[in-house]
N, C-alpha and C positions, 0 to 999 in steps of 0.2 A: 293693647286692649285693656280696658280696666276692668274690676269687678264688679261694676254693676253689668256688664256683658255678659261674663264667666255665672254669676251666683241668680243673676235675678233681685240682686236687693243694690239699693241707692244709695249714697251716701248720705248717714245719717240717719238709717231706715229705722234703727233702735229707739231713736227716741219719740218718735209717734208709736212707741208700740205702749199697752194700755197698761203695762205697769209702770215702764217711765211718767207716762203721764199721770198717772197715780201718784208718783211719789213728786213729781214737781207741784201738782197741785196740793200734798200733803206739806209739803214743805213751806207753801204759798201760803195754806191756811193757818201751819200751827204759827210760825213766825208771825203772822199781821194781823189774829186774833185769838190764836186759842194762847198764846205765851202770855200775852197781854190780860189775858181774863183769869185763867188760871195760874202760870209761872210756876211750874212744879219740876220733879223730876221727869215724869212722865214725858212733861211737853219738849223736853232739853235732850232724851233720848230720841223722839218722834223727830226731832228734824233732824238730830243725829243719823239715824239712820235712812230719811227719806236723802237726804245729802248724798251719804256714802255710796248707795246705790248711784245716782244720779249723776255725778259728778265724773266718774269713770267713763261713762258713756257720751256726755258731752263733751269730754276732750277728745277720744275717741271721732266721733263724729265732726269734732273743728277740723281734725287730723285728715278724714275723710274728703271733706268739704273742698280743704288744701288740695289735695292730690285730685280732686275732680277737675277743679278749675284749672290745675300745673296739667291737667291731663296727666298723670302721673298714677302709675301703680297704687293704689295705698294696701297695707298690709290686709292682713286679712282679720276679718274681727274677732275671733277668741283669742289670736294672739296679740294682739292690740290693747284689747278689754284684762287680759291677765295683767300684761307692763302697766295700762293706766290703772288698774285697781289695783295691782301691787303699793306704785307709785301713791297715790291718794292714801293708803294705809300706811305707808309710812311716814306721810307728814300728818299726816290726822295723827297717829298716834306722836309722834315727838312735839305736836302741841298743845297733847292730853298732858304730858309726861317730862318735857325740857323744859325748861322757865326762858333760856334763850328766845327759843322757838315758838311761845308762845308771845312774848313780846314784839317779837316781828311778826306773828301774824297780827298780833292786838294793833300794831301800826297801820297794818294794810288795811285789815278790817275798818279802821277809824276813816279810810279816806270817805269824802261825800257823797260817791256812787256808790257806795258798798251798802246804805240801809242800817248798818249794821251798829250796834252801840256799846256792847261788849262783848268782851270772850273771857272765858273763864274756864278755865286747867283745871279736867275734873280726869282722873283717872279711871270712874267710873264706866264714864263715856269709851271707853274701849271696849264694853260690852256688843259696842255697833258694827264691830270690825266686819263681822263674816257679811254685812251686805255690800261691800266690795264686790264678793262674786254676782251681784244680781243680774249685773249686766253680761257677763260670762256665762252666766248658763241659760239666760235667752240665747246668745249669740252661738252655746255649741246644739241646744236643743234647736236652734231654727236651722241650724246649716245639716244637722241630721234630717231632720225635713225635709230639707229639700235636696240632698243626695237618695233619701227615699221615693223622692216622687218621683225624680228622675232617673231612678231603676227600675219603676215598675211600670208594668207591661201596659198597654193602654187596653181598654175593655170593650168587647164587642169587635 
Protein backbone atom coordinates (compact mmCIF):
# COMPACT_ATOMS: atom_id res chain seq x y z
CA UNK A 1 0.00 0.00 0.00
CA UNK A 2 1.54 3.41 -0.47
CA UNK A 3 0.76 6.67 1.18
CA UNK A 4 -1.37 8.15 -0.99
CA UNK A 5 -3.86 5.29 0.25
CA UNK A 6 -2.80 5.58 4.18
CA UNK A 7 -2.78 9.80 4.20
CA UNK A 8 -5.00 10.95 1.43
CA UNK A 9 -2.29 13.23 -0.31
CA UNK A 10 -0.25 12.24 -3.63
CA UNK A 11 2.84 12.34 -4.58
CA UNK A 12 3.97 15.57 -4.85
CA UNK A 13 0.92 17.03 -3.13
CA UNK A 14 3.23 19.91 -1.53
CA UNK A 15 4.12 21.57 -4.38
CA UNK A 16 0.76 22.75 -5.88
CA UNK A 17 0.17 23.93 -2.42
CA UNK A 18 -0.24 27.96 -2.67
CA UNK A 19 2.84 28.74 -0.87
CA UNK A 20 5.11 26.51 -3.02
CA UNK A 21 3.69 28.15 -5.78
CA UNK A 22 4.26 31.41 -4.38
CA UNK A 23 7.71 31.13 -3.93
CA UNK A 24 8.38 29.33 -7.56
CA UNK A 25 6.68 32.08 -9.07
CA UNK A 26 8.74 34.59 -6.75
CA UNK A 27 11.62 33.02 -7.82
CA UNK A 28 10.47 33.03 -11.49
CA UNK A 29 9.88 36.71 -11.29
CA UNK A 30 12.78 38.03 -9.07
CA UNK A 31 15.41 36.19 -11.37
CA UNK A 32 14.02 37.21 -15.03
CA UNK A 33 13.05 40.78 -13.99
CA UNK A 34 13.11 42.24 -10.78
CA UNK A 35 17.21 41.17 -10.62
CA UNK A 36 17.70 42.55 -13.93
CA UNK A 37 15.86 46.04 -13.26
CA UNK A 38 16.94 46.40 -9.82
CA UNK A 39 20.12 44.08 -8.74
CA UNK A 40 20.27 44.82 -5.25
CA UNK A 41 20.57 42.96 -2.07
CA UNK A 42 17.15 42.64 -1.59
CA UNK A 43 16.50 40.94 -4.84
CA UNK A 44 19.80 38.25 -4.07
CA UNK A 45 17.96 37.57 -0.61
CA UNK A 46 14.31 37.16 -2.36
CA UNK A 47 15.45 34.33 -4.56
CA UNK A 48 17.48 33.27 -1.87
CA UNK A 49 15.02 32.48 0.03
CA UNK A 50 12.08 31.62 -2.38
CA UNK A 51 14.83 28.71 -3.36
CA UNK A 52 15.40 27.53 -0.07
CA UNK A 53 11.90 26.82 0.65
CA UNK A 54 11.36 25.41 -2.69
CA UNK A 55 13.98 23.31 -3.28
CA UNK A 56 13.47 20.79 -0.32
CA UNK A 57 10.11 20.06 -1.54
CA UNK A 58 10.99 19.35 -4.99
CA UNK A 59 13.46 16.71 -4.28
CA UNK A 60 11.16 15.46 -1.90
CA UNK A 61 8.47 15.24 -4.29
CA UNK A 62 10.92 13.61 -7.28
CA UNK A 63 11.59 11.12 -4.28
CA UNK A 64 7.80 10.63 -4.18
CA UNK A 65 7.14 10.65 -7.78
CA UNK A 66 10.12 7.48 -7.67
CA UNK A 67 8.34 5.37 -5.38
CA UNK A 68 4.88 5.90 -7.07
CA UNK A 69 5.79 4.63 -10.23
CA UNK A 70 8.52 1.70 -8.34
CA UNK A 71 5.16 1.36 -6.49
CA UNK A 72 7.28 1.58 -3.58
CA UNK A 73 6.74 2.85 -0.14
CA UNK A 74 8.05 6.56 -0.01
CA UNK A 75 8.89 7.92 3.33
CA UNK A 76 6.70 9.95 4.92
CA UNK A 77 6.92 13.59 4.30
CA UNK A 78 8.04 15.53 7.56
CA UNK A 79 10.64 13.18 7.74
CA UNK A 80 11.78 13.44 4.20
CA UNK A 81 11.24 17.25 4.01
CA UNK A 82 13.59 17.43 7.57
CA UNK A 83 16.60 15.16 5.57
CA UNK A 84 15.93 17.36 2.28
CA UNK A 85 16.07 20.67 3.97
CA UNK A 86 18.65 19.49 6.28
CA UNK A 87 20.42 18.42 3.10
CA UNK A 88 19.88 21.70 0.94
CA UNK A 89 21.15 23.81 3.98
CA UNK A 90 24.05 22.31 4.06
CA UNK A 91 25.21 22.80 0.60
CA UNK A 92 23.64 26.24 0.35
CA UNK A 93 25.50 27.16 3.28
CA UNK A 94 29.27 25.55 2.23
CA UNK A 95 28.64 27.61 -1.11
CA UNK A 96 27.90 30.69 0.90
CA UNK A 97 31.03 30.05 2.92
CA UNK A 98 33.79 27.31 1.11
CA UNK A 99 35.46 28.67 -1.93
CA UNK A 100 35.91 24.89 -3.00
CA UNK A 101 32.29 24.53 -2.95
CA UNK A 102 31.32 27.38 -4.60
CA UNK A 103 33.40 26.78 -7.56
CA UNK A 104 31.79 23.50 -8.21
CA UNK A 105 28.73 24.87 -8.00
CA UNK A 106 29.89 28.16 -10.11
CA UNK A 107 30.67 25.13 -12.80
CA UNK A 108 27.32 23.38 -12.53
CA UNK A 109 25.52 26.65 -12.51
CA UNK A 110 27.61 27.76 -15.75
CA UNK A 111 26.08 24.58 -17.85
CA UNK A 112 23.55 25.87 -20.69
CA UNK A 113 20.34 24.52 -18.90
CA UNK A 114 20.89 26.09 -15.90
CA UNK A 115 19.87 30.03 -17.09
CA UNK A 116 22.17 30.83 -14.65
CA UNK A 117 25.37 33.41 -15.16
CA UNK A 118 26.76 33.71 -11.78
CA UNK A 119 27.06 32.82 -8.28
CA UNK A 120 28.64 34.77 -5.86
CA UNK A 121 29.73 33.61 -2.05
CA UNK A 122 28.05 35.91 -0.01
CA UNK A 123 28.02 35.00 3.69
CA UNK A 124 25.19 37.12 4.15
CA UNK A 125 23.01 35.09 2.19
CA UNK A 126 22.79 32.67 5.31
CA UNK A 127 20.28 34.93 6.66
CA UNK A 128 17.81 32.57 4.40
CA UNK A 129 18.58 29.37 6.07
CA UNK A 130 15.44 28.89 8.54
CA UNK A 131 13.29 28.74 5.06
CA UNK A 132 14.36 25.26 4.69
CA UNK A 133 11.63 24.48 7.21
CA UNK A 134 8.91 25.85 4.91
CA UNK A 135 8.18 22.84 3.40
CA UNK A 136 8.14 20.97 6.96
CA UNK A 137 5.88 22.79 8.52
CA UNK A 138 3.34 22.56 5.73
CA UNK A 139 3.98 18.92 5.71
CA UNK A 140 3.62 18.41 9.78
CA UNK A 141 0.63 21.17 9.90
CA UNK A 142 -1.18 19.22 7.01
CA UNK A 143 -0.80 15.68 8.40
CA UNK A 144 -2.12 17.16 11.88
CA UNK A 145 -5.04 18.01 9.76
CA UNK A 146 -5.77 15.29 8.69
CA UNK A 147 -5.20 13.04 11.70
CA UNK A 148 -7.73 15.55 13.08
CA UNK A 149 -10.36 15.12 10.71
CA UNK A 150 -10.04 11.72 10.96
CA UNK A 151 -10.76 11.52 14.75
CA UNK A 152 -13.56 13.55 14.69
CA UNK A 153 -16.90 12.32 14.92
CA UNK A 154 -18.88 12.94 11.94
CA UNK A 155 -22.11 15.39 12.56
CA UNK A 156 -25.63 14.85 12.55
Amino acid sequence: MTDEHSTGVGPGSLLVHPIMVGCLLLLIVNDHLLKARFHNAITGKLSDVAGLAFVPVLLVAMVEFGCWILRRRSPGQPAALAFSGFAVAIGFAAVQTVPAATDMYRSLAGLPWSGQSSVVADVTDLVALPAVAVGWILAISGAARRGRKHRTAPIG
